[in-house]
SEKOLMI-249634 format. One record per residue: residue number from 1; z, x negated, y of N, C-alpha, C, CB in turn. Coordinates in steps of 0.001 Angstrom, whole numbers, plus 500000, padded with zeros to 6 digits. Glycine has a CB too. Example, Ala and Ser with C-alpha at 12.3 -4.5 7.8 and 13.67 -1.06 7.14 Angstrom:
// residues 2
num/n_pz/n_px/n_py/ca_pz/ca_px/ca_py/c_pz/c_px/c_py/cb_pz/cb_px/cb_py
1/507800/486810/494310/507800/487700/495500/507800/486800/496700/509046/488692/495527
2/507080/487150/497750/507140/486330/498940/507870/487100/500030/505725/485916/499402
// end
This chain:
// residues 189
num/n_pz/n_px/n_py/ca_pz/ca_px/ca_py/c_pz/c_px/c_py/cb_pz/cb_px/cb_py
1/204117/602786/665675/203382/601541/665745/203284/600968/664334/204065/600535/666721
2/201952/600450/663987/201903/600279/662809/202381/598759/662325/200621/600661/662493
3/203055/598238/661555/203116/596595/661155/201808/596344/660320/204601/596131/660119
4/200736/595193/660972/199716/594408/660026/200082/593507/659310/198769/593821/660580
5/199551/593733/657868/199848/593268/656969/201406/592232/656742/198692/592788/656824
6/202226/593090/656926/203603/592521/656860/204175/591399/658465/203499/591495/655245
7/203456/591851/659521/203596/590874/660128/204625/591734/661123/202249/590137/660590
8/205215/590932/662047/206358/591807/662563/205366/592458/663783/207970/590843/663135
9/205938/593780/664690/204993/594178/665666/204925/592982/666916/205462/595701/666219
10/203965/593185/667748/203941/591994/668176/204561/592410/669691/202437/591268/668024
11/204929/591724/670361/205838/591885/671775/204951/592704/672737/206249/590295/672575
12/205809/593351/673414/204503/593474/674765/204223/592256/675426/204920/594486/676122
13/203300/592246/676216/202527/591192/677031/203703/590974/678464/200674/591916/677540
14/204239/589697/678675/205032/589524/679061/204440/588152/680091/206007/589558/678030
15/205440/587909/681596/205175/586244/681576/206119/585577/681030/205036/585563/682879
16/207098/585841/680484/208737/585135/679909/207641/584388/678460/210606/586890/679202
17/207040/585600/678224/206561/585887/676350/205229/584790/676682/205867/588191/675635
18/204461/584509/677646/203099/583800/677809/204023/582172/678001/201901/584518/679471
19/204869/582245/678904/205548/581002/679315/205896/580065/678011/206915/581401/680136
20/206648/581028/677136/207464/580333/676045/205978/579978/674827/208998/581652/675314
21/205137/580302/674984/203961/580553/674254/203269/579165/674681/203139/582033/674662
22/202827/579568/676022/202091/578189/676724/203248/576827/676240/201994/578407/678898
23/204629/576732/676293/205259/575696/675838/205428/575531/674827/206092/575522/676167
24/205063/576635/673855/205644/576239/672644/204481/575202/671914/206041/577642/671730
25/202847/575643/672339/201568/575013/672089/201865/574073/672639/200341/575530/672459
26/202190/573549/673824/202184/572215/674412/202812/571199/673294/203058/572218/675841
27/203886/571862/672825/205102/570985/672748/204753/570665/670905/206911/571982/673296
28/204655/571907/670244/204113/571992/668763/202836/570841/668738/203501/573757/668362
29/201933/571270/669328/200296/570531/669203/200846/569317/669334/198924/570852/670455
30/201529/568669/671019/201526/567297/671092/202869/566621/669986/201713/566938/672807
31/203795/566986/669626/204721/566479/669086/205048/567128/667637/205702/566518/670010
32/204614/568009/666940/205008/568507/665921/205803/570211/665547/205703/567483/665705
33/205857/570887/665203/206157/571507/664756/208185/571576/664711/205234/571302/663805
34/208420/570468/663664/209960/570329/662967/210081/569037/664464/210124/569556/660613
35/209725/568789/664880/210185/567351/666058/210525/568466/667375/208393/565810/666599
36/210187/569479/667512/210753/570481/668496/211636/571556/668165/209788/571083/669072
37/212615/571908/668916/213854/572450/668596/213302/573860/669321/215349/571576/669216
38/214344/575039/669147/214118/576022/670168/215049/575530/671340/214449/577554/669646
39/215844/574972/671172/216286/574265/672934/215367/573488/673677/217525/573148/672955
40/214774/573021/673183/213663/572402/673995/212456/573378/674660/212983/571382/673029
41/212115/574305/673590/211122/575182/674125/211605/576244/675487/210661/576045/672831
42/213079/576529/675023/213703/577317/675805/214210/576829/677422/214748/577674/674965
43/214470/575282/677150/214606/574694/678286/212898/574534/679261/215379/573237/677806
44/211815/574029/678621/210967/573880/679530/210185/575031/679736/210279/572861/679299
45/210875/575939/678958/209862/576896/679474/210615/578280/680264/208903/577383/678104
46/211983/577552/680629/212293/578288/682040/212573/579749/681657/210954/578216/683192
47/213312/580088/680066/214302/581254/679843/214891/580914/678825/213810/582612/679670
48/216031/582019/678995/217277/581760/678413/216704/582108/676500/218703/583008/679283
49/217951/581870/676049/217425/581680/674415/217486/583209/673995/218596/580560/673251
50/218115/584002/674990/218146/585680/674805/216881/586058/674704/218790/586566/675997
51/215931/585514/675659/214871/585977/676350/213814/585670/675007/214601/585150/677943
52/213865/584256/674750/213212/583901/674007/212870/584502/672201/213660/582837/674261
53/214853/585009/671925/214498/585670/670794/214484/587023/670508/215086/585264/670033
54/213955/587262/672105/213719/589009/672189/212504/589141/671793/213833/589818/673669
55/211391/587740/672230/209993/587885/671734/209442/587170/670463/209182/587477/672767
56/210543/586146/669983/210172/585604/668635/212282/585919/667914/209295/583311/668858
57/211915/586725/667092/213208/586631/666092/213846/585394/665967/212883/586970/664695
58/212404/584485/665136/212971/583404/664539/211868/582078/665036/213115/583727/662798
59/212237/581106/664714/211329/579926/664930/209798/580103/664385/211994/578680/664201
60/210469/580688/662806/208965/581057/662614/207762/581934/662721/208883/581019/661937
61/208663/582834/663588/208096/583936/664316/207163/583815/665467/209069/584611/664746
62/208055/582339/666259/207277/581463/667486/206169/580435/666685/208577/580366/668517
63/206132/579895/665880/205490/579107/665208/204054/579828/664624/206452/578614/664213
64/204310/581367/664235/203386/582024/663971/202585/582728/665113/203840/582755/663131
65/203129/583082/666115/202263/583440/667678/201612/582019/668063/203496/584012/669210
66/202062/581288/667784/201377/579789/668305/199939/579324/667595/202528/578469/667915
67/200173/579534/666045/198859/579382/665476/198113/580407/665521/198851/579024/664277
68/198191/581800/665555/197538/582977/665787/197013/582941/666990/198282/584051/665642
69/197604/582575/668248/197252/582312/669540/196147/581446/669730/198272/581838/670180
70/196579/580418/668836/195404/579066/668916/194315/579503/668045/195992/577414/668277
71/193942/580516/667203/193126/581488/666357/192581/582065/667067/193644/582334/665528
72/192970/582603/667833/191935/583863/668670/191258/583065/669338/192594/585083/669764
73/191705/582356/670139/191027/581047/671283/189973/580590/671008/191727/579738/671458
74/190147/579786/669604/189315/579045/668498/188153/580655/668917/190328/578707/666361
75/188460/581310/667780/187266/582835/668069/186410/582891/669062/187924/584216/668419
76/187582/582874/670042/186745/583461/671563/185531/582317/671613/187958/583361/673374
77/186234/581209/671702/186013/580208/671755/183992/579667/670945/187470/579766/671114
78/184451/579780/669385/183298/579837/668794/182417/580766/668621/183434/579554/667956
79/183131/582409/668824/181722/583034/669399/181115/582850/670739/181800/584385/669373
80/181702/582554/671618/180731/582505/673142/179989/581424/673058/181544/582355/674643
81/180191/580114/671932/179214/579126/671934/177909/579359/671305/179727/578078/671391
82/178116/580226/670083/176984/581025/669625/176376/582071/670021/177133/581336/668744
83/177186/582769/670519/176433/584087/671596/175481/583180/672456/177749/585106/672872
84/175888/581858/673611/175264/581949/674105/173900/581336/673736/175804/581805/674881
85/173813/580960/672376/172055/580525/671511/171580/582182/670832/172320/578925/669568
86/172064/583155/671203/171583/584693/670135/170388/584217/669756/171318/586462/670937
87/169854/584071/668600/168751/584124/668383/168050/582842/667880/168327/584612/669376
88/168872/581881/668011/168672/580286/668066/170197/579730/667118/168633/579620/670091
89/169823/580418/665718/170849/580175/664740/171594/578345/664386/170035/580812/663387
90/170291/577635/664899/170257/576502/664823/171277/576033/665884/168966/576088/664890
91/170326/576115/666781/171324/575711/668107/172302/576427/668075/170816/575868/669525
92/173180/577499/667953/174517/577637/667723/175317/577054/667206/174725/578325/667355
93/174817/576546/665861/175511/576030/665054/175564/574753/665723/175076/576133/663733
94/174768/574029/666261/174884/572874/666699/176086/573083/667983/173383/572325/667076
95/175873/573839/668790/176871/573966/669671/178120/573938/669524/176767/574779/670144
96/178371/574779/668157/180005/574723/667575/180576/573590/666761/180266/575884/666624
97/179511/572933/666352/180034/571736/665713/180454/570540/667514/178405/570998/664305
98/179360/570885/668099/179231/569913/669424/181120/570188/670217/177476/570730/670796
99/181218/570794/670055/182254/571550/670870/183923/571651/669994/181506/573246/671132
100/184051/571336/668782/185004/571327/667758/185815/569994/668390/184308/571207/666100
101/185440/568738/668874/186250/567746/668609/186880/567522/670114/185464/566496/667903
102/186558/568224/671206/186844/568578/672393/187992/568791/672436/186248/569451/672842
103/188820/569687/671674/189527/570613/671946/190937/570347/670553/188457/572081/671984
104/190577/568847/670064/191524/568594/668957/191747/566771/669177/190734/569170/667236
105/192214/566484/670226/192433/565571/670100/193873/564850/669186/192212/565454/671198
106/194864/565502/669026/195593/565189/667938/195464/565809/666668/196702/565296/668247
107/194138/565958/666146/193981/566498/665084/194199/568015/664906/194656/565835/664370
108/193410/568858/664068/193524/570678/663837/194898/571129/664188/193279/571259/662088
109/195514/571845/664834/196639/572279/664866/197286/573340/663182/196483/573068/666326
110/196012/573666/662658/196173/574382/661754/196476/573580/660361/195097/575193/661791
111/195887/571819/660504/196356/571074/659534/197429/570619/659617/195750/570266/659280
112/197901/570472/660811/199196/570090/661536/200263/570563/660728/199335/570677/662979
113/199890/572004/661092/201205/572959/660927/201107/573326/659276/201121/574579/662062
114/199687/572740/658702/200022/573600/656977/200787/572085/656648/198112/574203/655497
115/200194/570926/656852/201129/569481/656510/202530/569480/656366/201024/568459/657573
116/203055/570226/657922/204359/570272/658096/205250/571612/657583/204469/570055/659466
117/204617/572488/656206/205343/573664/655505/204628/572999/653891/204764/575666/656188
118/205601/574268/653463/205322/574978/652107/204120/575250/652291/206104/576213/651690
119/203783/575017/650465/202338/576070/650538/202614/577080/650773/201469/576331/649431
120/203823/577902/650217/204420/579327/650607/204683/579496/651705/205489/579722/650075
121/204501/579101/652800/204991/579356/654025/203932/579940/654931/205560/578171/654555
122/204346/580782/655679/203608/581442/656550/202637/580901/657073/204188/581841/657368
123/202197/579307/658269/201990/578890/658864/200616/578607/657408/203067/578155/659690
124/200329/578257/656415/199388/577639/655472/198689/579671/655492/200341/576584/653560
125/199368/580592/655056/198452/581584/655420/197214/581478/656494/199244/582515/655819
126/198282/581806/657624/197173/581637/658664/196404/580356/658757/197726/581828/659957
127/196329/579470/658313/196109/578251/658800/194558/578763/657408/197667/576663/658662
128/194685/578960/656581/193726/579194/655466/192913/580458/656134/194533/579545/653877
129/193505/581420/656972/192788/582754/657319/191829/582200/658652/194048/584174/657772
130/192123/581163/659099/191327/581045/660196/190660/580220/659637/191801/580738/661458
131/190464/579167/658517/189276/578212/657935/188764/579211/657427/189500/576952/656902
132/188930/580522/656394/188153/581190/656383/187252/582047/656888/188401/581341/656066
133/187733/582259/658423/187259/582805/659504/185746/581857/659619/188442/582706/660801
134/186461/581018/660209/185458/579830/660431/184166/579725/659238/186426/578347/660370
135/184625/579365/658033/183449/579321/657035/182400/580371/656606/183970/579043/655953
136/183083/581998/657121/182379/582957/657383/181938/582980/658188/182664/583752/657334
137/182092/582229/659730/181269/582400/660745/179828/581392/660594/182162/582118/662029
138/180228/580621/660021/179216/579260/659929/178010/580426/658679/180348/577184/658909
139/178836/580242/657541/177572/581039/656801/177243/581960/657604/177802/581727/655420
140/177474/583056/658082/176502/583984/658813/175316/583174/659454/177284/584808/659981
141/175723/582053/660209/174617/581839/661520/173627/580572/660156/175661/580767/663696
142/174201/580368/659645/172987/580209/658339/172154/580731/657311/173241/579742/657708
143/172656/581762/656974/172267/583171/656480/170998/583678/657705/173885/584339/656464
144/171332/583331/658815/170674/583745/659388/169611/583004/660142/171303/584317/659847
145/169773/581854/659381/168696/580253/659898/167792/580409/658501/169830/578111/660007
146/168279/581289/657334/167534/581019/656256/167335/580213/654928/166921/580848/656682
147/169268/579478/655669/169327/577995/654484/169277/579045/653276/171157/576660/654457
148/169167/578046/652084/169091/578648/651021/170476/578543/649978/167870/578142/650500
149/171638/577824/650697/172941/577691/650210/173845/577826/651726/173114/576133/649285
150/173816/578979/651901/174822/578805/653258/176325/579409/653088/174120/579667/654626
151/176786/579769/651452/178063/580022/651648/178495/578383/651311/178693/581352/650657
152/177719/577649/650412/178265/576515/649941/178195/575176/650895/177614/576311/648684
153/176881/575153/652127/177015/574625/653029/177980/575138/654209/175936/574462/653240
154/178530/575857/654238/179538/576407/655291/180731/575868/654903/179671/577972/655400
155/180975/576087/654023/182280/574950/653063/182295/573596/653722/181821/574528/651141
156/181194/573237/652852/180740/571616/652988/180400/571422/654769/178999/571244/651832
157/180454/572061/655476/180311/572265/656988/181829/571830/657079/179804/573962/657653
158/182554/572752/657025/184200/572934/657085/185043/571647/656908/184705/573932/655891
159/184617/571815/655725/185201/570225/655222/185204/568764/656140/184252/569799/653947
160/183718/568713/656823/183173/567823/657787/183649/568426/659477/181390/567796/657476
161/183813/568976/659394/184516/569384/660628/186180/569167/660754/184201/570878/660776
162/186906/569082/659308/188330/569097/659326/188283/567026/659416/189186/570150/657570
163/187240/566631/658964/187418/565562/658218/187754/564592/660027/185788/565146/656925
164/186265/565394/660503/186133/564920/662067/187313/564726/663615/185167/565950/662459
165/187857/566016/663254/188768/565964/663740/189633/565027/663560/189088/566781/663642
166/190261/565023/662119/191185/563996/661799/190676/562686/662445/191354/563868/660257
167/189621/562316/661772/188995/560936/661739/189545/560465/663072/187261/560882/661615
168/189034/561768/664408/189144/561384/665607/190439/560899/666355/188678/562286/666144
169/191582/561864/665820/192411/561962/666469/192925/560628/665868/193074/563224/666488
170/192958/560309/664388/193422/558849/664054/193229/557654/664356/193301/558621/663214
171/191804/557630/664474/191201/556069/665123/190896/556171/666522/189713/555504/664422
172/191394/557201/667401/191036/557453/668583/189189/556757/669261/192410/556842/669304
173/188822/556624/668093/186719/556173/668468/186504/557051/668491/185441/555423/667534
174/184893/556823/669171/184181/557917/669520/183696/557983/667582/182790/557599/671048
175/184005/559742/667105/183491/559907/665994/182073/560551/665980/184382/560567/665314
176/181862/561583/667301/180580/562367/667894/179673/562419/666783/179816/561641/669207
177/179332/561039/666830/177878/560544/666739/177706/561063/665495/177531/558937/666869
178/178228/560411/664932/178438/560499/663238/178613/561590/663004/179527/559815/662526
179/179730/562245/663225/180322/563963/662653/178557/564633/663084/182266/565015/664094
180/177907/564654/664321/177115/565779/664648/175979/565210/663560/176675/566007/666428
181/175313/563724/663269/174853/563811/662218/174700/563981/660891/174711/563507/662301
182/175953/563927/660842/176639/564495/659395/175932/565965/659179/178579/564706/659511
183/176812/566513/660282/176451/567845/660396/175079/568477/660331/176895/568155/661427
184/174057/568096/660872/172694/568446/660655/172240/567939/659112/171787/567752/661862
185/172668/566662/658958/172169/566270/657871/172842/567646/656705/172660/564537/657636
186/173535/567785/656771/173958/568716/655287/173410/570417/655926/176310/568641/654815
187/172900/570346/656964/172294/572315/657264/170807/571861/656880/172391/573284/659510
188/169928/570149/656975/168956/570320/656622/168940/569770/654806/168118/569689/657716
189/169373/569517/654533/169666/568885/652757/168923/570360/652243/171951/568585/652005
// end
């Protein structure tokens, strides 16, 4: 079995391994990262701490399935909103911006978790590999609308999408309005 890029192999597919996973997101997203213990995760999520560090070594082992987990999702997530415009580069993009603040009500989990490390720390990797994910996905579906700056508007996309979230989760207002015009306004600039 091969290790990717230094990462440890990853568990088999388990319900002990989904359980402690589903709690560890609950508990990380709504309360923090360093504000949750592994006794806590281990208690609500109904196995013993054996169990738990058969599928994560270390905390930051669980900390790293949690943002990787919330990565793929995000993926699944923002390609099926654009799949379902194929062809309608516009409206995709509108869909994924439409659909970003849904799903972050206490703010990016990925700003969360780079706030609460080192820049050296694992959690700011991934947390940078999935904004880059993201800013490559945005330029493509502009690249493919024809803008004439779509690596530098995909950025400037990014940026307004991290900003949105925050905004939202802080002043708990509706930000919608604003973020989605934001958003058009800088794909038509």
């Amino acid at each position: 079995m091969s290790i990717e890029a230094g990462r440890p192999p990853r568990s088999r597919p388990s319900a002990a391994r989904e359980r402690i996973l589903a709690t560890a997101d609950r508990l990380f997203y709504d309360e923090g990262i360093r504000a949750v213990g592994i006794e806590r995760v281990v208690a609500e999520s109904g196995v013993t701490r054996v169990t738990l560090y058969r599928h994560f070594p270390s905390k930051d082992d669980l900390v790293a399935a949690y943002l990787e987990a919330r990565a793929e999702r995000d993926r699944t997530r923002i390609t099926a909103a654009a799949g379902a415009h194929h062809g309608d580069p516009r409206a995709a993009l509108h869909e994924i911006a439409a659909d970003t603040l849904a799903h972050c009500y206490r703010g990016c989990p990925f700003v969360n978790a780079a706030a609460e490390h080192a820049a050296t720390h694992r959690t700011r990797t991934i947390a940078a590999a999935h904004r880059t994910w993201i800013a490559e996905f945005t330029e493509r579906l502009l690249r493919e609308l024809g803008h004439p700056r779509p690596a530098r508007t995909a950025r400037m996309l990014l940026m307004l999408r991290t900003g949105a979230v925050v905004a939202g989760s802080l002043e708990g207002g509706p930000v919608e309005r604003a973020y989605l015009a934001g958003w058009d306004a800088l794909i038509d600039a």
